[in-house]
N, CA, C and O of each residue as an XYZ file, in Angstrom:
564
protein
N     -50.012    -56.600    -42.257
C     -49.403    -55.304    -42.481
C     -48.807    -55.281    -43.893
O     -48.266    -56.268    -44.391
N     -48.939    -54.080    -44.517
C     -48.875    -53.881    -45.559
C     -47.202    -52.827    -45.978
O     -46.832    -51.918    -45.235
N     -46.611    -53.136    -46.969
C     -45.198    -52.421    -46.901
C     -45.561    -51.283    -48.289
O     -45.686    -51.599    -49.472
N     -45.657    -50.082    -47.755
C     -45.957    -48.803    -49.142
C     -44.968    -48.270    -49.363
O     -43.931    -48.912    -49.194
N     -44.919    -47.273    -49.699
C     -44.037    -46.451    -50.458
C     -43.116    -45.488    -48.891
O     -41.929    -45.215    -48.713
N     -44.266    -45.252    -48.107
C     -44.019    -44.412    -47.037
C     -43.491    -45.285    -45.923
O     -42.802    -44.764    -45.046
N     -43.742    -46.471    -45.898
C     -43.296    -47.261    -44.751
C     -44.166    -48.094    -44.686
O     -44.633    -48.629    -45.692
N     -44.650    -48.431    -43.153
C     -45.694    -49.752    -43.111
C     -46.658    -49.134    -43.079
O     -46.829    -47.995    -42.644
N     -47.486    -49.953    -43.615
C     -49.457    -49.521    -43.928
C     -50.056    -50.776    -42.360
O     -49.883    -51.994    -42.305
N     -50.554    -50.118    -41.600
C     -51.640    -51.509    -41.027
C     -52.980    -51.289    -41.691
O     -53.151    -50.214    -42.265
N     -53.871    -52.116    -41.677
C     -55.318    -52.415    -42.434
C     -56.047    -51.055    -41.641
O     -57.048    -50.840    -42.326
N     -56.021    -50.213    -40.714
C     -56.718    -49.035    -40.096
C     -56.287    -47.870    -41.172
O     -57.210    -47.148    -41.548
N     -55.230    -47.664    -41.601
C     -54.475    -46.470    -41.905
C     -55.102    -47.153    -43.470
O     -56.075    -46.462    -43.774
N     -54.917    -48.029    -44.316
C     -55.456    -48.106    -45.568
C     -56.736    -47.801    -45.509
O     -56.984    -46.878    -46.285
N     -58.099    -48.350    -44.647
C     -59.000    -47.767    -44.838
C     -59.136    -46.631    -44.465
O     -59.714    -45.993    -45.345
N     -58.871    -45.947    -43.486
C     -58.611    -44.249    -43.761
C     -58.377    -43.482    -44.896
O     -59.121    -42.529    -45.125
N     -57.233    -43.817    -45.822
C     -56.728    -44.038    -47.039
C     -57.546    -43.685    -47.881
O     -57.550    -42.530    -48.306
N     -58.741    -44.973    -48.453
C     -59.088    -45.492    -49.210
C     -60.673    -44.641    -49.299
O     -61.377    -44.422    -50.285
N     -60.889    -44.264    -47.765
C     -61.994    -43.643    -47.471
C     -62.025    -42.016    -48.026
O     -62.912    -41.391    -48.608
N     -60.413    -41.552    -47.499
C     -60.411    -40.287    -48.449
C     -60.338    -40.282    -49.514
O     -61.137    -39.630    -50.186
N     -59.015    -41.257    -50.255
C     -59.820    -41.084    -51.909
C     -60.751    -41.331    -52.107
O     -61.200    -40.817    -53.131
N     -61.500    -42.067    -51.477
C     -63.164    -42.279    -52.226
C     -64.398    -40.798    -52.584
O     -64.937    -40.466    -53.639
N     -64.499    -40.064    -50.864
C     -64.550    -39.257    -50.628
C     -64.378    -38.014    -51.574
O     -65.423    -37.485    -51.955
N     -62.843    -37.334    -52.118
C     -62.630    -36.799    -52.557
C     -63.045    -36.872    -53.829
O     -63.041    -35.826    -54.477
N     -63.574    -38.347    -54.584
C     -63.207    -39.270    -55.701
C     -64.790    -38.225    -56.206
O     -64.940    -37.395    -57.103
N     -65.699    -38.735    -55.204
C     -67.374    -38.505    -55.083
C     -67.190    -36.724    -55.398
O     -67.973    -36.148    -56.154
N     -66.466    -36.263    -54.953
C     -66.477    -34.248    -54.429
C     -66.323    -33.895    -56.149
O     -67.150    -33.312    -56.851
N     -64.634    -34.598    -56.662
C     -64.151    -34.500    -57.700
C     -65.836    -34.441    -58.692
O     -66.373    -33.473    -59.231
N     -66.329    -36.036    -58.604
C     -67.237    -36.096    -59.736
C     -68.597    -35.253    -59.783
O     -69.386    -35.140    -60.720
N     -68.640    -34.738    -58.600
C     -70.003    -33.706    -58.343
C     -69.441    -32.036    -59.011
O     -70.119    -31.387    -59.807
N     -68.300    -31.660    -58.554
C     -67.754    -30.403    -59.368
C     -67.619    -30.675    -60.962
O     -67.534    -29.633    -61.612
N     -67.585    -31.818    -61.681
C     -67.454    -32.000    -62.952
C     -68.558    -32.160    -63.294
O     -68.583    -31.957    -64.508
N     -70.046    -32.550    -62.736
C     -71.029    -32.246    -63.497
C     -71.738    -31.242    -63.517
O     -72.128    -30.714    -64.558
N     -72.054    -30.763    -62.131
C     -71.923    -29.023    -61.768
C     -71.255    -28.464    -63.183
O     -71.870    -27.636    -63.854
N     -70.416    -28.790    -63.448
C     -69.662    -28.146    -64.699
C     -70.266    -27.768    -65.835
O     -70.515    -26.628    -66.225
N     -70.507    -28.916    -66.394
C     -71.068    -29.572    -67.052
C     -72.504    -28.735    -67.423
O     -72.820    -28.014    -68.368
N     -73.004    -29.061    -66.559
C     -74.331    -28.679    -66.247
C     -74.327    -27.014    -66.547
O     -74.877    -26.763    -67.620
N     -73.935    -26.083    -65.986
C     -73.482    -25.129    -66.134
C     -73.112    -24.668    -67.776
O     -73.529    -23.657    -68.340
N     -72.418    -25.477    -68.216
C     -71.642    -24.953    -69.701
C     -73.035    -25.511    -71.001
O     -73.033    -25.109    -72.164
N     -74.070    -26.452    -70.436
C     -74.880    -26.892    -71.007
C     -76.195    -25.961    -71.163
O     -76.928    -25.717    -72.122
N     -76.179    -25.488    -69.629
C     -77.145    -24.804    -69.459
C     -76.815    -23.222    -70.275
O     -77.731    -22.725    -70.929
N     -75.931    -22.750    -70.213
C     -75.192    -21.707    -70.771
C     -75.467    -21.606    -72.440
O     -75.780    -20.490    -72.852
N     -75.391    -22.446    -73.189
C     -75.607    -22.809    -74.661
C     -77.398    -23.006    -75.470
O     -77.847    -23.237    -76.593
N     -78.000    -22.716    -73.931
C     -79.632    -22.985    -74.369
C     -79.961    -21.771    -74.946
O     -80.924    -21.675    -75.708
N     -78.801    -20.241    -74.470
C     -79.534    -19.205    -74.738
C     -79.045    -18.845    -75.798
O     -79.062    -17.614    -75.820
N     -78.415    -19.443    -77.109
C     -78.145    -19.147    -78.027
C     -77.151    -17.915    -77.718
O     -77.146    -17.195    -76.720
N     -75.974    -17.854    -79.302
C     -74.696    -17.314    -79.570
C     -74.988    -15.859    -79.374
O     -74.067    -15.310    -78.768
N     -75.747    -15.241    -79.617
C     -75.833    -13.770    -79.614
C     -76.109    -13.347    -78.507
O     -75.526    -12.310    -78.193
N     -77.261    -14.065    -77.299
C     -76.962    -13.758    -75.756
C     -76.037    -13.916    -75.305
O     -75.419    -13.213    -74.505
N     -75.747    -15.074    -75.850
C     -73.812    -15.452    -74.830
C     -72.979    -14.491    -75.251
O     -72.251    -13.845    -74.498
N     -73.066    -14.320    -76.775
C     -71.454    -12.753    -76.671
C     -72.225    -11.665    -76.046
O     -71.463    -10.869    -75.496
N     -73.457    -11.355    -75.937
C     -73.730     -9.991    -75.029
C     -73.173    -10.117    -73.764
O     -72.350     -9.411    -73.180
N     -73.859    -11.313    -73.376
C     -73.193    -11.270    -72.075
C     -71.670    -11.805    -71.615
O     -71.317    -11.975    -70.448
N     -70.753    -12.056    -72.961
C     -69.103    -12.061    -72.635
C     -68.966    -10.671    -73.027
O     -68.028    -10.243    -72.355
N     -69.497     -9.582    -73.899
C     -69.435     -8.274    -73.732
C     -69.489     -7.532    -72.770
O     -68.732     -6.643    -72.382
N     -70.624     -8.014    -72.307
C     -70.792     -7.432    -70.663
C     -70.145     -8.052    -69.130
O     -70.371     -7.806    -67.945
N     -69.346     -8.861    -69.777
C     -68.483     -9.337    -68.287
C     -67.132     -8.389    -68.748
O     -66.798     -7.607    -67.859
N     -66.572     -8.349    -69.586
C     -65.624     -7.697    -70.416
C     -65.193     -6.187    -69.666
O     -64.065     -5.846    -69.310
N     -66.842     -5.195    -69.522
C     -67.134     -3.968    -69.627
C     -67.134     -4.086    -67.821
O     -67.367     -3.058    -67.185
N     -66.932     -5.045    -67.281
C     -67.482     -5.420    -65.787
C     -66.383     -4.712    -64.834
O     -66.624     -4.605    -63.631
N     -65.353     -4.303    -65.304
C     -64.331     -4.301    -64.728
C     -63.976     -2.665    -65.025
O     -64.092     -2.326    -66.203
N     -63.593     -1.721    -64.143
C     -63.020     -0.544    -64.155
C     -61.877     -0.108    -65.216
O     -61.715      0.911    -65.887
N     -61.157     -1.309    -65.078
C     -59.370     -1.042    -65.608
C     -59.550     -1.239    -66.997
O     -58.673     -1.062    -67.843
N     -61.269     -1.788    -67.309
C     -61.327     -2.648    -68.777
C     -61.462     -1.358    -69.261
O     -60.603     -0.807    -69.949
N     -62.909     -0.670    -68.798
C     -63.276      0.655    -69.032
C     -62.365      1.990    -69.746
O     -62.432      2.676    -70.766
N     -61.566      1.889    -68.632
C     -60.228      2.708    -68.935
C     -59.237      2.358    -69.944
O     -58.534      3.201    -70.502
N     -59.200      1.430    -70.113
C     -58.327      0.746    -71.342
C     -58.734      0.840    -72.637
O     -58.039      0.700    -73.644
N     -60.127      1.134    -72.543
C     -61.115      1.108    -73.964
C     -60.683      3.080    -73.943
O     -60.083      3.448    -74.953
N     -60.854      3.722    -73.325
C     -61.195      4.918    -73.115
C     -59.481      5.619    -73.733
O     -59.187      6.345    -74.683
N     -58.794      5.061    -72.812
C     -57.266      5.489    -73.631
C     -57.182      4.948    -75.002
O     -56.766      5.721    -75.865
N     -57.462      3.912    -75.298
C     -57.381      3.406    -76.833
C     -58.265      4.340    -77.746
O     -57.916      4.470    -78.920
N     -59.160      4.867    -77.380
C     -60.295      5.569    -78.176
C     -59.302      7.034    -78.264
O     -59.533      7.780    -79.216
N     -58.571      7.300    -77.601
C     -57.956      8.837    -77.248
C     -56.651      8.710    -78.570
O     -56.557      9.282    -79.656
N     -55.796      7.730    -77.905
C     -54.693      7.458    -78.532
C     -54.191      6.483    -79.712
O     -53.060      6.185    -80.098
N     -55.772      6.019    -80.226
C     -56.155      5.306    -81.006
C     -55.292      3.969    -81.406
O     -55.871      3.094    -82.050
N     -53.889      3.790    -81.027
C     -53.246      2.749    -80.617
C     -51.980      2.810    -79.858
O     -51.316      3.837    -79.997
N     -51.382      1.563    -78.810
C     -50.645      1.707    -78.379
C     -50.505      0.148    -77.670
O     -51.211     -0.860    -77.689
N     -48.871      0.607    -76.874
C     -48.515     -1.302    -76.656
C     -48.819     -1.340    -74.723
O     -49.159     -0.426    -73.972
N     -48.556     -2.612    -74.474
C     -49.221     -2.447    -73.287
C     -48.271     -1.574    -71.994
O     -48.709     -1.628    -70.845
N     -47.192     -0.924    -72.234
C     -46.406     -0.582    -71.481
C     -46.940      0.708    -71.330
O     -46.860      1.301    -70.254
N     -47.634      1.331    -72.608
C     -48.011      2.760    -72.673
C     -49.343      2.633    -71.290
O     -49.622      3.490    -70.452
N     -49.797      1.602    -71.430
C     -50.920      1.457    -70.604
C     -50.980      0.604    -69.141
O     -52.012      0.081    -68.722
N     -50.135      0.578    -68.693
C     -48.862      0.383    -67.505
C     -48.474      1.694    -67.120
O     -48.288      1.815    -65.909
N     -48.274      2.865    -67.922
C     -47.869      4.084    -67.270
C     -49.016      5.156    -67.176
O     -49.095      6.331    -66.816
N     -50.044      3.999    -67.774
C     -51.298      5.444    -67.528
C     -52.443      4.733    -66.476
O     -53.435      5.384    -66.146
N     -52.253      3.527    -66.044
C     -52.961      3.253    -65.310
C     -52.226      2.224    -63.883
O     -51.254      1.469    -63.891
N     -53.265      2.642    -62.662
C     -52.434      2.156    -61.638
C     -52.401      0.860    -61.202
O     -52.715      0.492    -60.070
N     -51.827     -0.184    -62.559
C     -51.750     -1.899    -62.289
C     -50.771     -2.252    -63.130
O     -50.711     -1.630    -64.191
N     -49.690     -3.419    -62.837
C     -48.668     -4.014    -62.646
C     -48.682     -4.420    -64.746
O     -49.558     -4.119    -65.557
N     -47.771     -4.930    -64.909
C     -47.333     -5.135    -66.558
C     -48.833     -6.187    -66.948
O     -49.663     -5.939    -67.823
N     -48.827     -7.834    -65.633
C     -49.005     -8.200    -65.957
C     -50.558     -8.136    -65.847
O     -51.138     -8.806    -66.701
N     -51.287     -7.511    -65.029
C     -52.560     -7.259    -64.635
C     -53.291     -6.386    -66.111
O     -54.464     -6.516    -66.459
N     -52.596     -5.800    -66.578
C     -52.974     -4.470    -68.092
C     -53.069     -5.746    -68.520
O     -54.267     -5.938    -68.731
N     -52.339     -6.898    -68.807
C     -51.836     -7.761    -70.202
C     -53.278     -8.493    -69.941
O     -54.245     -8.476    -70.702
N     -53.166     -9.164    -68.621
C     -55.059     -9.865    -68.696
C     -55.821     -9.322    -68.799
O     -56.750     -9.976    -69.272
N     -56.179     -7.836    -68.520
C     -56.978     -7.373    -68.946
C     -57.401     -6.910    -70.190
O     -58.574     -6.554    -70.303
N     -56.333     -6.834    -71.534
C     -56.232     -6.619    -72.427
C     -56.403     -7.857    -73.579
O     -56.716     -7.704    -74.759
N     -56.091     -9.175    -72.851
C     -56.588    -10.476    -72.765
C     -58.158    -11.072    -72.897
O     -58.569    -11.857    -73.752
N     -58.807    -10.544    -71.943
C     -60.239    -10.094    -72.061
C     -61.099     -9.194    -73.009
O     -62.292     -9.329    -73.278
N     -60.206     -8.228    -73.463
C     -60.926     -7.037    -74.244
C     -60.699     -7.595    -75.728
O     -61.205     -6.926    -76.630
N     -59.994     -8.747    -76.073
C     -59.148     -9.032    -77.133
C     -60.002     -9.889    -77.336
O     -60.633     -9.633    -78.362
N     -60.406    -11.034    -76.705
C     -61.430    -12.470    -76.777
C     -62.661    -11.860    -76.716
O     -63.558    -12.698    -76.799
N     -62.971    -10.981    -76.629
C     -64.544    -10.716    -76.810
C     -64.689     -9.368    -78.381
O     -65.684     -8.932    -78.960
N     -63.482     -9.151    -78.545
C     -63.645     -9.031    -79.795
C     -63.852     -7.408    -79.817
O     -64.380     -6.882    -80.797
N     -63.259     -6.366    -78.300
C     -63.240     -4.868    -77.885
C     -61.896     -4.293    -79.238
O     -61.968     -3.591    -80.246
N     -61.067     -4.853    -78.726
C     -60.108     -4.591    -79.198
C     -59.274     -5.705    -80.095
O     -59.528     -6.897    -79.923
N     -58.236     -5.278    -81.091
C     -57.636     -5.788    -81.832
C     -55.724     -5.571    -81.426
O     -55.177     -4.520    -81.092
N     -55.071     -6.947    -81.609
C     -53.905     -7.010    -81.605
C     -53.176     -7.081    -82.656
O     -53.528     -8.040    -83.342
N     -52.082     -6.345    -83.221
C     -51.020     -6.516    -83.749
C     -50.004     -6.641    -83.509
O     -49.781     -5.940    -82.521
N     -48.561     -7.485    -84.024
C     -47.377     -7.705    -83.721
C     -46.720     -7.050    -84.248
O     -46.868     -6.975    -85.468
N     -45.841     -6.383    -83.697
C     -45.117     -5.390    -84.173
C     -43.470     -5.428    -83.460
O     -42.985     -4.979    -82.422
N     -43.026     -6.091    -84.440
C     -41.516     -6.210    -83.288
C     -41.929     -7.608    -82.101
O     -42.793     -8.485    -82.117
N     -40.865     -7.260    -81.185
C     -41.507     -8.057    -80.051
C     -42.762     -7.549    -79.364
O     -43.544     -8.344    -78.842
N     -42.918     -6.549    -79.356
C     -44.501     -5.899    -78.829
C     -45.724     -6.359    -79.522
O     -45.685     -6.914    -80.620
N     -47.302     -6.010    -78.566
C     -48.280     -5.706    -79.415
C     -48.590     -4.876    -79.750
O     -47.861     -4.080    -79.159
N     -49.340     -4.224    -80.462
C     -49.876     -2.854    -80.082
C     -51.398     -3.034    -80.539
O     -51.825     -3.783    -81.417
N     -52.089     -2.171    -79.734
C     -53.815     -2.142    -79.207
C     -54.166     -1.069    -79.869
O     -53.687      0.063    -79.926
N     -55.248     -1.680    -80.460
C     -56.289     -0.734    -80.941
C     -57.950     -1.023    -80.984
O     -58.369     -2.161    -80.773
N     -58.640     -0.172    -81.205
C     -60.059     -0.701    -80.772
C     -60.481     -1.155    -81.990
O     -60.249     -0.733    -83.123
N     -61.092     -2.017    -81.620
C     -61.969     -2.652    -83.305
C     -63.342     -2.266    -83.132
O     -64.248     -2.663    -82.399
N     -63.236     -1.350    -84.044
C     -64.561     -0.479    -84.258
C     -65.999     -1.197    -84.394
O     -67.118     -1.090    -83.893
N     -65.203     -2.147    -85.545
C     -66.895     -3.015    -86.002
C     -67.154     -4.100    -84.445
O     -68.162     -4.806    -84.413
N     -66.600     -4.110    -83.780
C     -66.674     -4.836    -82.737
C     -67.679     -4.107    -81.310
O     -68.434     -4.682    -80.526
N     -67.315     -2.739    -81.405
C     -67.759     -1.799    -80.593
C     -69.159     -1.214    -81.288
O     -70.044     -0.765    -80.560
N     -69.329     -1.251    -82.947
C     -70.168     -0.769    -82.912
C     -71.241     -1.684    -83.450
O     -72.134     -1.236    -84.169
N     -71.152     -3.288    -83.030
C     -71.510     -4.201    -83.405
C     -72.332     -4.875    -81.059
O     -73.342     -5.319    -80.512
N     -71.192     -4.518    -80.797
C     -72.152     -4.465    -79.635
C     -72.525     -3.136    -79.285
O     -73.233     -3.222    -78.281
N     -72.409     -2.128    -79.578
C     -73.496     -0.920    -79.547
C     -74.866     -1.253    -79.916
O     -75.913     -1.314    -79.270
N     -74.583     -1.437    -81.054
C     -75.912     -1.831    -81.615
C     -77.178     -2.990    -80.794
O     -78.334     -2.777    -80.429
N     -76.198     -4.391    -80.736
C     -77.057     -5.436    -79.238
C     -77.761     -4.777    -78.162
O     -78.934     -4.753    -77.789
N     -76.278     -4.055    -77.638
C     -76.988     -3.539    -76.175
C     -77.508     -2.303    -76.335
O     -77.510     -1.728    -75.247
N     -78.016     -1.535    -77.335
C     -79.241     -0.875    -77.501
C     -80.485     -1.596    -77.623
O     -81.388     -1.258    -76.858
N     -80.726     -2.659    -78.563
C     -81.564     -3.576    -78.748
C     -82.315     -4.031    -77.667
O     -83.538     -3.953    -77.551
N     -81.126     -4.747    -76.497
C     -81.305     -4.787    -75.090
C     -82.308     -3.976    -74.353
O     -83.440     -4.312    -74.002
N     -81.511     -2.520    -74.131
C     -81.959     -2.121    -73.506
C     -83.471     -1.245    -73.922
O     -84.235     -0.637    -73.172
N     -83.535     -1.457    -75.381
C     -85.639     -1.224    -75.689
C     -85.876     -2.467    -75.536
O     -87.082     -2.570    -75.757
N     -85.399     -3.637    -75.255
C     -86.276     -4.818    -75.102
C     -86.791     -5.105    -73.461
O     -87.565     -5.880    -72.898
N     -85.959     -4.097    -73.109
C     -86.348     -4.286    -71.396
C     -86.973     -3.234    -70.933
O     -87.697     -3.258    -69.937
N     -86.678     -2.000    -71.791
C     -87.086     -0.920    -71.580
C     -88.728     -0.724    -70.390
O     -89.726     -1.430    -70.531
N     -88.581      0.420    -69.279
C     -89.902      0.161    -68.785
C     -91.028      1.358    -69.639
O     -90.505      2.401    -70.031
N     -92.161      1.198    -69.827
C     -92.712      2.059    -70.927
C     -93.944      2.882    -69.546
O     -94.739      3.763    -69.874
């Protein structure tokens, strides 16, 4: 018998133990190459498919939509303005504005303790341009 941290270990309860970390050990290393695999496979299709399609996960979302659509109206504003025009919480606008920001929709400035949002044009009309391209490259004739 063995003395742990928790009390006494007998040799049944360590291999139980030893069997789940192992177990878990195997799960762990199969989700990390899955990973892997994934982020590898992702990079075959070259930089300009991959931002179309972080453009188009971006555009995937309703609240994103709307966020682009008030910015285009009111041409800038901070995220509180957009908290009172749409029906989601401070911090739900902020990730979503998070998203529109990393793919390069919109632009942030600091202003005070605030940001304030505005659309980045060459960004919008830089994937305008792609996903026209797109869509005559798929086009059915």
């Amino acid at each position: 018998m063995m003395k742990g941290i928790a009390g006494d270990f007998d040799n049944y309860n360590l291999i139980i133990c030893l069997q789940f970390l192992s177990f878990y050990s195997i799960k762990l290393l199969t989700w990390q190459i899955q990973l892997a695999m994934t982020f590898h496979k992702k990079e075959e299709f070259g930089k300009k498919k991959q931002h179309l399609a972080l453009l188009a996960k971006a555009l995937s979302h309703p609240a994103r939509i709307s966020i682009l659509k008030i910015l285009s109206k009111k041409e800038s504003c901070n995220c509180n303005d957009l908290v009172e025009a749409l029906p989601l919480t401070q911090s739900t606008v902020s990730q979503h504005l998070k998203e529109l920001k990393n793919c390069g929709l919109i632009d942030a400035t600091l202003q005070g303790t605030s940001s304030i949002y505005t659309l980045n044009k060459k960004g919008i009309k830089d994937f305008e341009k792609e996903f026209k391209k797109l869509i005559k490259s798929i086009s059915l004739k």
